[in-house]
C-alpha positions as CSV (number, residue, x, y, z in Angstrom):
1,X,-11.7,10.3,-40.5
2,X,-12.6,11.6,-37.1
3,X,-9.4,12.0,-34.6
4,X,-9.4,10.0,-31.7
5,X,-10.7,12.9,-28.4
6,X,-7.8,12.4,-26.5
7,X,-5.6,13.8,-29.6
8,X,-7.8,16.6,-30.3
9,X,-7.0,17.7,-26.6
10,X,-3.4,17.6,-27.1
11,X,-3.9,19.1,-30.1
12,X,-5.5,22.5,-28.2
13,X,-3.2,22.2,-25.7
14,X,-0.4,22.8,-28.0
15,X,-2.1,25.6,-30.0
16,X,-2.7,27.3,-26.6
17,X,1.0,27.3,-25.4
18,X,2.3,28.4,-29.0
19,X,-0.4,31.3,-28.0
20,X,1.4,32.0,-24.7
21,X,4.8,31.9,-25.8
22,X,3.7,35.4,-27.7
23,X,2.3,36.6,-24.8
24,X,4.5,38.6,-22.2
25,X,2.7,40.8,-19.0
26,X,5.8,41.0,-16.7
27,X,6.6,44.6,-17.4
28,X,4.0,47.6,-17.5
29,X,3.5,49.5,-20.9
30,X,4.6,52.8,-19.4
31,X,7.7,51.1,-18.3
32,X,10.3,53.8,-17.8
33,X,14.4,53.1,-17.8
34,X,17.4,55.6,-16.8
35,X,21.7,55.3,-15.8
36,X,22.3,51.7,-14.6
37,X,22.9,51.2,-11.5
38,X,24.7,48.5,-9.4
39,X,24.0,47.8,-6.1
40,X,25.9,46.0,-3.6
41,X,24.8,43.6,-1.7
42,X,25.9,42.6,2.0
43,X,23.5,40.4,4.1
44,X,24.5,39.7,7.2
45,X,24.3,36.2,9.0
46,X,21.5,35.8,11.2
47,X,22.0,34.8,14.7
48,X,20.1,31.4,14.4
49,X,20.8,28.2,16.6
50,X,19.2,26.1,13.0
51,X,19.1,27.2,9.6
52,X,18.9,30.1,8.1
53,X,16.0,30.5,5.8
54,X,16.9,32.7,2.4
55,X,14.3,34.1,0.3
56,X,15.3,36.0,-2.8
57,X,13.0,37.5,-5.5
58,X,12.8,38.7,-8.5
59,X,10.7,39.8,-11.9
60,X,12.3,39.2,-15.6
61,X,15.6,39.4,-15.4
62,X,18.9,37.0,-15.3
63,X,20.3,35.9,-12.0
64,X,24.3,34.3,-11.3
65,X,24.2,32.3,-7.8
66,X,27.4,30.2,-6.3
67,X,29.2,30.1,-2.8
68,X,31.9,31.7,-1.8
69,X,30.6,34.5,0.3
70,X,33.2,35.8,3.2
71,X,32.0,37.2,6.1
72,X,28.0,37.3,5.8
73,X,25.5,35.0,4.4
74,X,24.5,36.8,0.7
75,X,26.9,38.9,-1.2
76,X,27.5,40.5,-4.7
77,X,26.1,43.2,-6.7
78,X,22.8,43.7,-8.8
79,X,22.4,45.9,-11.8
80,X,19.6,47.4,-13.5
81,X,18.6,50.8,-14.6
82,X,14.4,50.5,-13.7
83,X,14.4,52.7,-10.5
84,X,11.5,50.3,-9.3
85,X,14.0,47.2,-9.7
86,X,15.9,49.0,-6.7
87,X,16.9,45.4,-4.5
88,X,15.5,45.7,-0.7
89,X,17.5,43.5,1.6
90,X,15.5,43.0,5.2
91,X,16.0,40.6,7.9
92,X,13.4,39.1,10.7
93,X,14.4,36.8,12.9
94,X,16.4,33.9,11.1
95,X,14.4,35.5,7.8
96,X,16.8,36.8,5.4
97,X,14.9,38.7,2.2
98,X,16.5,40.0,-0.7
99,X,14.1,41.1,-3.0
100,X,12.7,42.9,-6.0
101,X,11.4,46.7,-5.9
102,X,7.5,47.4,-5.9
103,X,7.0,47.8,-9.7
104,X,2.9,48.1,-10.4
105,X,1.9,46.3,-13.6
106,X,-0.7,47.0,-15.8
107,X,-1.0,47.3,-19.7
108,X,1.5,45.7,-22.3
109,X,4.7,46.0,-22.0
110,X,7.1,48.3,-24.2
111,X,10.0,47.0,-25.2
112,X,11.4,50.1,-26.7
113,X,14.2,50.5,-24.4
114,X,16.8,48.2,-23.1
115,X,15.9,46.9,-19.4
116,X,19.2,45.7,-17.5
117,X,17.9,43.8,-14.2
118,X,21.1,41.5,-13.4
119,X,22.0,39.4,-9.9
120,X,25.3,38.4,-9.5
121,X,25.4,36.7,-5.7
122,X,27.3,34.5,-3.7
123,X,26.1,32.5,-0.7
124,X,28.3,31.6,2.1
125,X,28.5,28.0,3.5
126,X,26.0,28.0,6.2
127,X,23.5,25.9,6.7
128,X,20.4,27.6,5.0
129,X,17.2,27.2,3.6
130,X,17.0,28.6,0.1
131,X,13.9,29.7,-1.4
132,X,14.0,31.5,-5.2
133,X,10.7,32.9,-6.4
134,X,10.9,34.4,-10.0
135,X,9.6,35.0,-13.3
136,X,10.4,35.2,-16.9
137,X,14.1,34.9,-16.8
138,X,17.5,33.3,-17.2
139,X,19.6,31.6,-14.1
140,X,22.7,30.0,-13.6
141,X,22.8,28.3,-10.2
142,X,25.6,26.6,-9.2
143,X,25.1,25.0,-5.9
144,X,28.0,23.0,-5.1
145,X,30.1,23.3,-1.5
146,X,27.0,25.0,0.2
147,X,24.8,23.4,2.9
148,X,21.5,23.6,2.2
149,X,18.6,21.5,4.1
150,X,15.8,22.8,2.0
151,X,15.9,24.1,-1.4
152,X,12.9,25.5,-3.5
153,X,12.6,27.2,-6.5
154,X,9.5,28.3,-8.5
155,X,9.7,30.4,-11.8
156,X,7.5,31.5,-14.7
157,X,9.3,31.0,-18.6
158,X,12.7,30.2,-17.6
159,X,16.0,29.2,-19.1
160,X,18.0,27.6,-16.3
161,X,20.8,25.7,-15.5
162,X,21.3,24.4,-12.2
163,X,24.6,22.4,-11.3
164,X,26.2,20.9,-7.9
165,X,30.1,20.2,-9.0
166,X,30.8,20.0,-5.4
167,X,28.8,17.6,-2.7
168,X,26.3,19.5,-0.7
169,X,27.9,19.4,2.9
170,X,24.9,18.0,4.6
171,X,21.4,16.3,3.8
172,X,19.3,18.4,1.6
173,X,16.7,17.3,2.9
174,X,14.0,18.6,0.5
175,X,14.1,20.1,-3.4
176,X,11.2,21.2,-4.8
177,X,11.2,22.5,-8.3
178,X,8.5,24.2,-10.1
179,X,8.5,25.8,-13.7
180,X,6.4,26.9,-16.6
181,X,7.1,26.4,-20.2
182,X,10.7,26.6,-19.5
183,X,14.3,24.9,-20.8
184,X,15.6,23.9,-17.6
185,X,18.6,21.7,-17.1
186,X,19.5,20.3,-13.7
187,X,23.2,18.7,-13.5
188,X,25.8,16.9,-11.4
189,X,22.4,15.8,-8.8
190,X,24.0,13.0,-6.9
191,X,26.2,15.5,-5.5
192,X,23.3,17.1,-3.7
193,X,22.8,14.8,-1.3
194,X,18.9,14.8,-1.7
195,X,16.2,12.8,0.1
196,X,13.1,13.5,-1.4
197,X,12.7,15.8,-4.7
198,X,10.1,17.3,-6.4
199,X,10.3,18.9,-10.1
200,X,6.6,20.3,-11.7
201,X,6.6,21.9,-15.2
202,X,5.0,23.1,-17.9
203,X,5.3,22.7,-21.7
204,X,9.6,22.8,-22.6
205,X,12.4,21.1,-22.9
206,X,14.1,19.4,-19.1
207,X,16.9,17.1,-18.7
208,X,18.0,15.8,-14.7
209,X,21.5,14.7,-14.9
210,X,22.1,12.6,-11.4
211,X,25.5,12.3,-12.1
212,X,28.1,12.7,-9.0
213,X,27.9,10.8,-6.0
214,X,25.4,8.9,-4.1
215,X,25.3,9.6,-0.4
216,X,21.7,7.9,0.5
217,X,18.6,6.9,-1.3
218,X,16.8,9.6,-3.5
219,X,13.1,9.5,-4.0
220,X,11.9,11.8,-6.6
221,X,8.4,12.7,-8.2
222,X,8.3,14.4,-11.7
223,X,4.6,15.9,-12.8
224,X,5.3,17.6,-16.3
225,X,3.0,18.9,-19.3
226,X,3.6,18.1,-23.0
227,X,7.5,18.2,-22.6
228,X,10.8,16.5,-23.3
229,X,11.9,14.8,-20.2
230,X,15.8,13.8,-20.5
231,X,16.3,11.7,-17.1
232,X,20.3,10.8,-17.0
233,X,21.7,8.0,-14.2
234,X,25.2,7.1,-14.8
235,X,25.4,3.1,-15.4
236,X,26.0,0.8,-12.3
237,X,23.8,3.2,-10.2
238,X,20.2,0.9,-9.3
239,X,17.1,2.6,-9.9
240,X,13.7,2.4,-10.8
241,X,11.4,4.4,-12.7
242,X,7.4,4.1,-12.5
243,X,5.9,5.8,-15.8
244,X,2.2,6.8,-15.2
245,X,1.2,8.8,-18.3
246,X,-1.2,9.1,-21.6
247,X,0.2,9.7,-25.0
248,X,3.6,9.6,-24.6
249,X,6.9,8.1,-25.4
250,X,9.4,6.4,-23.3
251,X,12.3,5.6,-25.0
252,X,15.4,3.7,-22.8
253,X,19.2,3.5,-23.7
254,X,21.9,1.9,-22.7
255,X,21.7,-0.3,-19.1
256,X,17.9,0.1,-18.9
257,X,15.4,-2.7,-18.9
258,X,11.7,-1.9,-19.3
259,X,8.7,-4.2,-17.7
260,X,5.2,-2.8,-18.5
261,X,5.2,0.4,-17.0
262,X,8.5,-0.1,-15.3
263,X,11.7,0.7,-16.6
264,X,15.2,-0.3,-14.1
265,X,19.0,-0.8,-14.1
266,X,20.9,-2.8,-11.9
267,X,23.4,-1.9,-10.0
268,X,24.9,-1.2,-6.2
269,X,24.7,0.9,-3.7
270,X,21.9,4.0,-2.8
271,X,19.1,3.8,-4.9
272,X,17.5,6.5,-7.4
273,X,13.4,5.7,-7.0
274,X,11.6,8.3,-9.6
275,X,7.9,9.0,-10.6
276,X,6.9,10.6,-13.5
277,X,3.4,11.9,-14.4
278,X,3.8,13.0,-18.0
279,X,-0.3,14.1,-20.1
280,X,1.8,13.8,-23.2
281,X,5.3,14.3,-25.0
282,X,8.3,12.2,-24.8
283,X,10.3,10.6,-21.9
284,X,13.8,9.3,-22.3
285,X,16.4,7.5,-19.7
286,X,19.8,7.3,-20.3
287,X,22.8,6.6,-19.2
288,X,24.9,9.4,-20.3
């Protein structure tokens, strides 16, 4: 019996990202380590009438972010023991850069040593626009009692966990999220106090937790490969999700009511509006 063409696709597709997931070019083959290092980090704060726009950077690696910084806007300490993973900290303007070292890439990697590149920062509660660009690596962001107005992040294979516990002190105005085939979970998002949202993936596992506190109406677009999408809205909070996808299931529980392509729960107060653009896998709404 011939397969219908639409499965044989996902059927590539999925043989191509098993492929990938063996396939690792972030570090050069004559990659050389030495003596750890740790590095302190002081940014100041810009002199800005507006926001302050943050831009930090890094390679494979794992990365600790929260607020709390005293007395400039970026602080903590980075480790690693690659001399090229040397952190360069430069300011222009109301630019504030901390960033990777230069490392040239070429070959496949050896893995023969053990490569320590670790960020442990704290931001301080100014209002700031925070951009993250990285790559194969593991975060923990926990964004609560900051004031951020834009926030963007865009990383390779990724293991993250992103979390406000605290509200955001004023309108985030934007949050743009984009991964690869990553396990990303993103928690406590009422308490963000988002407009408009973004999240783009890859192939992996991702689950939005919007629980927390409401402070306007959130608008969110979700555009994901062949994934698990967990979507999570506390009951009593209205919403509305559009589902515009091909082989894929959607599967509701508790409060949510499905017509055609539609899926809702009542409720009052600031409204959750989400769409999701999913080629195939598996889309759940929950409650809890």
């Amino acid at each position: 019996m011939l397969l219908p063409k639409k499965l044989i696709v996902v059927f590539l597709l999925l043989a191509l990202v098993n492929m990938a997931c063996g396939i690792n070019l972030d570090l050069p083959s004559d990659l050389k380590t030495g003596p750890t290092v740790s590095e302190e980090i002081n940014a100041p704060v810009p002199d800005a009438a507006g926001p302050v726009s943050l831009y930090l950077a890094l390679g494979a690696g794992e990365i600790n972010l929260e607020s709390g910084a005293e007395g400039a806007l970026a602080t903590g300490t980075v480790r690693y023991n690659v001399p090229d993973f040397k952190p360069i900290v430069t300011t222009e303007g109301d630019d504030v850069t901390i960033e990777q070292g230069d490392l040239n890439v070429s070959g496949i990697p050896n893995f023969d040593d053990k490569v320590i590149n670790e960020w442990d920062l704290k931001l301080a509660n100014e209002p700031l626009n925070l951009m993250i660009k990285a790559g194969a690596y593991k975060a923990n962001y926990e964004l609560g009692g900051l004031s951020l107005n834009r926030l963007e992040i865009n990383d390779g294979a990724a293991s993250v966990n992103l979390a406000f516990s605290e509200p955001n002190a004023i309108e985030l105005q934007s949050f743009e999220y984009s991964t690869g085939a990553s396990e990303v979970t993103l928690e406590s998002l009422a308490n963000g106090n988002i407009s408009t949202m973004t999240f783009r993936s890859g192939a992996g596992s991702y689950r939005l937790d919007f629980s927390g506190t409401l402070q306007r109406d959130l608008e969110l677009l979700i555009e994901s490969g062949i994934s698990r999408v967990v979507i999570v809205i506390p009951e009593s909070v209205p919403a509305e999700v559009t589902f515009e996808g091909g082989l894929s299931d959607v599967n509701i529980f508790g409060a949510w009511e499905q017509s055609n392509s539609r899926y809702s729960q009542p409720g009052d107060g600031f409204k959750i509006e989400i769409t999701v653009k999913m080629g195939a896998g598996s889309l759940e709404l929950r409650n809890k």
